[in-house]
Structures are given as C-alpha cells and as structure tokens.
C-alpha positions in Angstrom: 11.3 -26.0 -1.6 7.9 -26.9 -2.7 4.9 -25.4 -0.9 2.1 -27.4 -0.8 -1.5 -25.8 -2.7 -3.8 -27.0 0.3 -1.6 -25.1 3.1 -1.6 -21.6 1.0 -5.5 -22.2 0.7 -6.0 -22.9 4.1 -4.0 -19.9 5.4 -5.7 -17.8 2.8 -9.1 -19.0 4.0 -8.7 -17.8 7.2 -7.1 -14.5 6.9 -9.7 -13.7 4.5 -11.9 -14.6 7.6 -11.4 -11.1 9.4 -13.2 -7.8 8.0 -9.7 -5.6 8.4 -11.7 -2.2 6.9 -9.6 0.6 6.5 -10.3 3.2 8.7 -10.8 3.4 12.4 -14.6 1.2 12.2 -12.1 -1.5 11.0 -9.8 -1.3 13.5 -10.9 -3.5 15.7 -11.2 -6.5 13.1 -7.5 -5.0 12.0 -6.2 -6.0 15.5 -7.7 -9.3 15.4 -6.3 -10.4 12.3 -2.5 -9.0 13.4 -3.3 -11.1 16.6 -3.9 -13.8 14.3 -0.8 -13.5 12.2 1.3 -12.8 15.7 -0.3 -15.9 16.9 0.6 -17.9 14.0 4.4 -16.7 13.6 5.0 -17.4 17.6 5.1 -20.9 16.5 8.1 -20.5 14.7 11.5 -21.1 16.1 13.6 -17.2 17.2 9.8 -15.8 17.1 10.4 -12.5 18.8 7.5 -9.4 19.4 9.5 -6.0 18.9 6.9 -3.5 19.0 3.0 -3.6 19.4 0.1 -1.0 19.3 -3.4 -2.7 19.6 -6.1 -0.2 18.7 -6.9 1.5 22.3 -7.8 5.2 21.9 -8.2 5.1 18.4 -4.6 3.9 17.9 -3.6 2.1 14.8 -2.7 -1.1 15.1 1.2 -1.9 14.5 3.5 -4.8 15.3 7.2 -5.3 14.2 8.6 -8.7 14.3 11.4 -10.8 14.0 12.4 -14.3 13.5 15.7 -14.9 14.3 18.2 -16.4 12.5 21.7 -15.7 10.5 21.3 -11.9 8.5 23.6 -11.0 5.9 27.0 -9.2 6.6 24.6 -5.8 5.6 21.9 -6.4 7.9 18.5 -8.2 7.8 15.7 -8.2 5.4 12.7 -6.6 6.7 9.3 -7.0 5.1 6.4 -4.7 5.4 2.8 -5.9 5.1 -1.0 -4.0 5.7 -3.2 -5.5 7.2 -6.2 -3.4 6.5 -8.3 -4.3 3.1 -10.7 -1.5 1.2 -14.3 -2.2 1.8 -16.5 -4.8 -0.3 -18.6 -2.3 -1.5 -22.1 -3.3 -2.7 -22.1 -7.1 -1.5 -25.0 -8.2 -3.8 -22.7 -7.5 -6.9 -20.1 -10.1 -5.6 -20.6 -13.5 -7.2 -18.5 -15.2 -4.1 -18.7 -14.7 -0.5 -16.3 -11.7 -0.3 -14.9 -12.9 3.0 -13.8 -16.1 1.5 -16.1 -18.8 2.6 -16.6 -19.8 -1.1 -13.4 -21.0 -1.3 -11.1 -22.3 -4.5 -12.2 -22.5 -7.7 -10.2 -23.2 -10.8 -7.0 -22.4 -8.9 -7.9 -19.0 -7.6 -9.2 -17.8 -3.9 -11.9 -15.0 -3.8 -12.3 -12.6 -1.4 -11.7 -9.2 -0.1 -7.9 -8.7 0.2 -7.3 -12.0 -1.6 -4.8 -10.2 -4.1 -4.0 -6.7 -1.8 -3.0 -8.5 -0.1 -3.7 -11.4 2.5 -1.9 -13.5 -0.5 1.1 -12.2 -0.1 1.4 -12.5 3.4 0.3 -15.8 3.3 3.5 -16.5 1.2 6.0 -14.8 3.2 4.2 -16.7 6.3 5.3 -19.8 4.5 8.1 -19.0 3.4 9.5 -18.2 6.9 8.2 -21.0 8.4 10.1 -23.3 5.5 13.2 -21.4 6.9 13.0 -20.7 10.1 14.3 -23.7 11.3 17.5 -23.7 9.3 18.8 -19.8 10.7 17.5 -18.1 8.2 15.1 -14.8 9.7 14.1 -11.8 8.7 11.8 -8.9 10.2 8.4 -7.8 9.6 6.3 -4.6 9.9 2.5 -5.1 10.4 0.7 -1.7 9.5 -2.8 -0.9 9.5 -4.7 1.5 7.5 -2.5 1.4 4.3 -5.7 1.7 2.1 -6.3 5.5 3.9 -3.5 7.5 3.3 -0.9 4.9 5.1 -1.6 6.1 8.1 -0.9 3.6 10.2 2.4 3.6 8.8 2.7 7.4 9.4 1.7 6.7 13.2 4.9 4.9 13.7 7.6 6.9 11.9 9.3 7.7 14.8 10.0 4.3 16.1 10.7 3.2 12.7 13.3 5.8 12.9 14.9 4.2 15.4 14.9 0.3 14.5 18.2 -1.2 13.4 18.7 0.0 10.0 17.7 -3.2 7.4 19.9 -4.4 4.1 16.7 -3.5 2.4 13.1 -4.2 2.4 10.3 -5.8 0.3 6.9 -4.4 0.2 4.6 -7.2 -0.2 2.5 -5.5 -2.6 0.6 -7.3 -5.8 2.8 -7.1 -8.7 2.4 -10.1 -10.6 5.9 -11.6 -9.2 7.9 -9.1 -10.8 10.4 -6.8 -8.9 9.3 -2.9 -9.1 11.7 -0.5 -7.8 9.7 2.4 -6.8 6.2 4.6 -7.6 5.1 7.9 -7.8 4.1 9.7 -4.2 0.6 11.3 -4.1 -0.9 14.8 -2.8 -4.3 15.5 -1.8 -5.7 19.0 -1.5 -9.1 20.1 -0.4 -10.2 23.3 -2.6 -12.4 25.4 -1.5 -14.5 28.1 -3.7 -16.8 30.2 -2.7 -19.3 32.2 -4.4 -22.4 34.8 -3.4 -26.1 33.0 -2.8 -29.1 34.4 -4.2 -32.2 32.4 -5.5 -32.2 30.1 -7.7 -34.6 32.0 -10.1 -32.2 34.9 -10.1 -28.7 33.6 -10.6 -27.5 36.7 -12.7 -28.0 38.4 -8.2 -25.9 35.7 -7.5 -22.6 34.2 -8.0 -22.0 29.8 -8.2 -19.5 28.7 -6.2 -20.0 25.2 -8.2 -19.5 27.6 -11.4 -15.9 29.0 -10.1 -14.6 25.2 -8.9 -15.7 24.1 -12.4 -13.5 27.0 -13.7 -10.7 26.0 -12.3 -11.2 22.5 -13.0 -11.8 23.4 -16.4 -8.6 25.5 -16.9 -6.8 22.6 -15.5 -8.5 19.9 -18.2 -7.0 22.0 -20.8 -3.2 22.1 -19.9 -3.6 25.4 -17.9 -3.2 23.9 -15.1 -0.6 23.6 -12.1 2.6 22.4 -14.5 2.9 18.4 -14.6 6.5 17.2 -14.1 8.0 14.0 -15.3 10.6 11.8 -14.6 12.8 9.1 -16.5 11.6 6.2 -14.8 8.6 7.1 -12.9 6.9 9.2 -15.6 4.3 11.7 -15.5 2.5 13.5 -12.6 -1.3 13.0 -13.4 -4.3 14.5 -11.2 -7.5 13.3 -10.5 -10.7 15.3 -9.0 -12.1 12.3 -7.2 -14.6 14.2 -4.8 -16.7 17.5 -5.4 -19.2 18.5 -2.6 -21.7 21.8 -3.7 -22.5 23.8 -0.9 -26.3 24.0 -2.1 -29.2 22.4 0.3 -31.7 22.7 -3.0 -31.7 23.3 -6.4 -33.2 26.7 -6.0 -30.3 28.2 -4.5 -27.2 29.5 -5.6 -24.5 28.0 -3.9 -22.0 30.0 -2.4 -19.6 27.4 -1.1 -18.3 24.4 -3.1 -15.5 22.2 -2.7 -13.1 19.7 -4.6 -10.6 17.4 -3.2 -7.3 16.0 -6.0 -5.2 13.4 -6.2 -2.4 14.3 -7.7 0.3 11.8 -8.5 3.8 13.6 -7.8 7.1 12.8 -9.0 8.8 15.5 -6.8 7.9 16.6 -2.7 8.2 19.8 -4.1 4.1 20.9 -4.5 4.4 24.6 -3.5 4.0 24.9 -7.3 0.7 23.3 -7.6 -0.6 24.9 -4.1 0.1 28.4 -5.1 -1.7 27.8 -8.5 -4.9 27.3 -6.8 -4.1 29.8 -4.0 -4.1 32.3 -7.1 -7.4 31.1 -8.9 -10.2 33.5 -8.7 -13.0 32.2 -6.1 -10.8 30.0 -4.1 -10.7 30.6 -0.9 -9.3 28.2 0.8 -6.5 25.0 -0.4 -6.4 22.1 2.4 -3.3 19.6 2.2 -5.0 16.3 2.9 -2.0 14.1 2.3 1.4 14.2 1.4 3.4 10.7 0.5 6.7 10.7 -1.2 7.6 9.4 -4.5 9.7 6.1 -4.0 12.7 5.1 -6.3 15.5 2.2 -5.8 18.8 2.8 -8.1 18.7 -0.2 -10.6 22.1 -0.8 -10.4 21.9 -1.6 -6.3 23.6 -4.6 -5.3 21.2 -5.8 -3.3 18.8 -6.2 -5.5 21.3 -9.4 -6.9 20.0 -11.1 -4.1 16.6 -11.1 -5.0 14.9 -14.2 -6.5 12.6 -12.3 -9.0 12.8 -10.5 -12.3 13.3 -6.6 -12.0 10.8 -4.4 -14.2 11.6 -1.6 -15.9 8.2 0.1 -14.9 7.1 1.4 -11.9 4.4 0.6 -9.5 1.0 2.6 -10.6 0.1 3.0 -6.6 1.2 4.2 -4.0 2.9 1.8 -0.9 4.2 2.2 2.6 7.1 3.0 1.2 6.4 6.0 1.3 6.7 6.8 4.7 9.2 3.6 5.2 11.8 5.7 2.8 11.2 8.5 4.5 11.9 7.2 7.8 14.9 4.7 6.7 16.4 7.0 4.1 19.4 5.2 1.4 17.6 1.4 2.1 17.3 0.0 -1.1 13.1 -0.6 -0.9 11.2 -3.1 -3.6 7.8 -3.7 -4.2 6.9 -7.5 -4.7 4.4 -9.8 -4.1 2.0 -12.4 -5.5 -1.3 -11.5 -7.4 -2.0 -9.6 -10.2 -2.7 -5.3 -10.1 -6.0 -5.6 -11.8 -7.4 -7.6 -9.3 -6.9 -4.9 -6.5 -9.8 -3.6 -5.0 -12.5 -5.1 -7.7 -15.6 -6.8 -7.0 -14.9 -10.7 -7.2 -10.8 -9.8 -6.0 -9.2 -13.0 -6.4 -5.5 -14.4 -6.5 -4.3 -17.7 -7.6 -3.1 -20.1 -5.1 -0.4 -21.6 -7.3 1.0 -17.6 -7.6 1.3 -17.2 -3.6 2.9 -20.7 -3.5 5.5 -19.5 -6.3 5.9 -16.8 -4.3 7.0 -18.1 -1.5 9.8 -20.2 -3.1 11.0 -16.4 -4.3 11.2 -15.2 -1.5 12.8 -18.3 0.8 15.3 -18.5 -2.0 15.8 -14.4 -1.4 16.4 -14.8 2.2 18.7 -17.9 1.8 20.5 -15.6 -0.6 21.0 -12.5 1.6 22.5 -14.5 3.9 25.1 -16.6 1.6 28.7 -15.6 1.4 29.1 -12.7 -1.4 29.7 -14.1 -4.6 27.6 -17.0 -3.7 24.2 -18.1 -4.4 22.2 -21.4 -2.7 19.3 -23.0 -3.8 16.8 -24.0 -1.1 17.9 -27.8 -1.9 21.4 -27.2 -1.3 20.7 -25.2 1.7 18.6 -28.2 3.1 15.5 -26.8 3.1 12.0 -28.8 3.2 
C-alpha cells in the first residue's frame, strides 16, 4: 500500500487550519476540527458515530468512532487521538505561518500540531480509508484537552468504562515510528507557605513566605526531599517546580503568602509519601492535588503486540498520554504509544513533521490492522490482502 505524499500534505494542510487551543477558549475551534475529522471519516464505507459531546456548557468535546469491518477473534483495535494542540506562543518568533499556510518545504509540514499531533491522525485517516473498503475497521477515540491535564479524556471515563472492551489500543502519539509500551504518570500539587508581613525595611519584624517555599524547595534540590522511586523499565521519578507565585503586591513588603505548584513524574499512584512530606515542612500551610494520571506499562512479552507492524523500544515514553486515564478505565488492554513525527519537535516554535514519516506511517498501521484480523499464526501484507 503506497500512500501518496500530495494526499498526506493536503490533509495535513487543512487540519493544521483549525486553532484547537487547549483549554476551554479553544474549545470551540476543538469542536470544529472533530466536526472536520467526523465529516471526513463519514465518507468511508461502515462509518458509524458512537458517542459525541460538542462543547455546550463548557463540555469537552469527545467523539468515539467506528468503521466497520472484520475484528480479530480478541476484539477490535481502537485508536485514541487529541485533538487539542498547546498554544503558538510568541507568533513573531515563528519563521512559518504556525497554522500551516506556508506549506512543505524540503519534505516537512510546519505548523502548530504538525508533529503532536495532526500528523498522526492524518496517517491513521489514510490508513483507514486504504482499508475500509476491504472489511478491515477499527475504532477511534477523539479527546480534547490532552495538552491540560487530559481532561477531556478524564470527562469521559465513565462511558469509556462501558464500551466493548478492545484487543488493544494505539495512542497516536509522536514517537519517531517506534513502538513504546508505556510512561511514567504525573502529579501536580499546589504548595502553599505562608509567612508573617511586616515592611519591607524591617524584615527581621517579619517572616518571608517566599523564604520558607525556597526552604523547602531547597531541601528538596539536595536529596532531602520526598523519596524518588524507580522502576526497571520506566525509571526514575523526577520533579519539577514549574510555577511559583509570591504573595507580595511590592517590593517593600514582606510577603506572607507564597505558593509553588510541581510536577512530579511518578512511577507508582501511591503519592501519600510525597504529600505528607510537604504537609510536614515548616511554613506550609496548605498542599493542593492538582492532577493525578497514572503511570502506564504494557508487558513486553504480550501477544498482541506480534501484530503490530513497528519495532518495539526498550525505553519508555518521556510524557505523559491518554493512556493514562484510558488504562485506568480499560484495565489488562494491552496499550502502545505510536505515531509518526519525531519527540523533539513537540511543542517547539517552528513544530514540524515530515510528510514522507506520516505516509510511512500509515502503511504501519494498515498493515497492523490487516494483521489483527488474519488467522493466528498468519501474517498478510497489504498486497496480498488486495489492498490499493
């Protein structure tokens, strides 16, 4: 099955089109582009809407779908894409129209969710439209808000609870083409210190807030932190202070109120450890669970994954995916991340994919589906199976 260039840059073009910001500003533009993608898969033969959520009442858009066809003995293959992108940031750093109107150049598409990832949808879009017409199908999850916490994803967890249980699922993430079998989970906790106010030409009257937080963050800089665990394959926990707000309105005060939220990258659910550690720190008064998403991890020696067009790598994903909250609400599915594109392009200025990769792609994952549905013990090609 050979798809051509000009149709994967054409697709691209106009996905990249629609300004699907994270976050409920975005969703609108999030809706239009899954009306898009609906829109565009109705035209394939078995085309059938499951579930939808537009983005009334602050909703988050959602939409599963399935094309019909012949699923393995074990069940389908069901596919799980975002549709929301993080934001361009500041637009006169881009050297191409970060919604794509530059077009190709040198082989590669620029644009805002070029790599993470309108690319990879664009090659599963291909892909099942090279197969729909020969009974091969599969299902797909549309989820919004991904880039903030998957939330969208986290909206849904009780239908997805209910949906006829998959073979196993692909997450259409970047990885370069290569099979990953899981990633670490994340938790994000507000900490709050507080401190006594006094004037700022008087500090020894009063008592920093900022001071205590920097304490903490210190003591945690040093190893004396909440204890980082590890794990065989998806290594160690890390931690990150990615936000600090000071309570202070001018530089001539004290602050008495200052506040850090972390990233920490978990190996384990099991956080109480690192939430009673700052729950013990002098000065903090308050610890705020922002988010909580599971670590993810597929047994290596599954035998789904034989059906699976694709190398499998021996390292993990460095993110965090919908799998998360997919695992969680499909629990013993075999789950893989896999898609087109290349990690270091997510999120940068000037993201970009290359349009021979999505096309590549999309042979990989035809020649999956045409496999999950062969005899066991047998494996087609797309040729044999008569596919154009």
């Amino acid at each position: 099955m050979a798809v051509p260039e000009d149709d994967a840059a054409d697709l691209l073009r106009r996905m990249l089109s629609f300004r699907s910001v994270s976050g409920a500003d975005g969703h609108r533009e999030q809706r239009r582009f899954l009306d898009f993608l609906l829109d565009w898969l109705g035209t394939l033969p078995g085309y059938s809407l499951l579930h939808y959520q537009g983005c009334e009442s602050g909703q988050h858009p959602f939409a599963h779908v399935r094309i019909d066809g012949q699923p393995s003995p074990a069940g389908r293959v069901l596919f799980a894409c975002h549709l929301d992108v993080v934001p361009i940031g500041m637009e006169d750093m881009w050297a191409h129209d970060p919604w794509g109107t530059d077009g190709e150049k040198d082989g590669r598409y620029f644009g805002r969710g070029s790599c993470d990832m309108k690319g990879p949808i664009v090659s599963l879009c291909l892909a099942l439209r090279s197969l729909a017409s020969h009974g091969i199908g599969a299902e797909i999850l549309f989820t919004s808000d991904e880039e903030s916490g998957s939330a969208g994803a986290e909206s849904q967890i009780d239908y997805l609870r209910g949906i006829e249980r998959p073979a196993g699922i692909i997450v259409c993430e970047p990885t370069e083409g290569r099979i990953r079998l899981g990633h670490r989970g994340a938790y994000w906790i507000e900490v709050t210190a507080t401190g006594k106010a006094a004037h700022g030409s008087t500090p020894e009257l009063g008592v920093s807030a900022i001071y205590r937080l920097m304490d903490c963050i210190a003591l945690c800089r040093e190893g004396q932190g909440p204890k980082l665990r590890s794990d065989p394959f998806l290594g160690k926990e890390s931690w990150n202070l990615g936000v600090v707000r000071a309570g202070g309105e001018s530089p001539n005060l004290v602050p008495d109120r200052a506040t850090g939220i972390i990233d920490y990258r978990i190996v384990s659910d099991d956080v109480d450890d690192i939430t009673d550690w700052w729950e013990g720190q002098e000065g903090i008064s308050q610890v705020t669970r922002h988010l909580l998403l599971s670590p993810v991890s597929t047994d290596r020696s599954d035998p789904w994954l034989g059906k699976l067009s694709g190398p499998v790598d021996s390292e993990p994903c460095f993110c965090y995916t919908d799998a998360s909250i997919i695992t969680k609400a499909l629990p013993g599915i075999p789950i893989v991340i896999w898609g087109p594109g290349e990690s270091s392009e997510m999120h940068t200025i000037d993201e970009s994919i290359e349009i021979p990769a999505i096309c590549h792609m999309a042979e990989r994952y035809a020649q999956s589906l045409v496999d999950a549905c062969a005899p066991e013990g047998c494996r087609e090609t797309p040729e044999s199976a008569d596919i154009q």
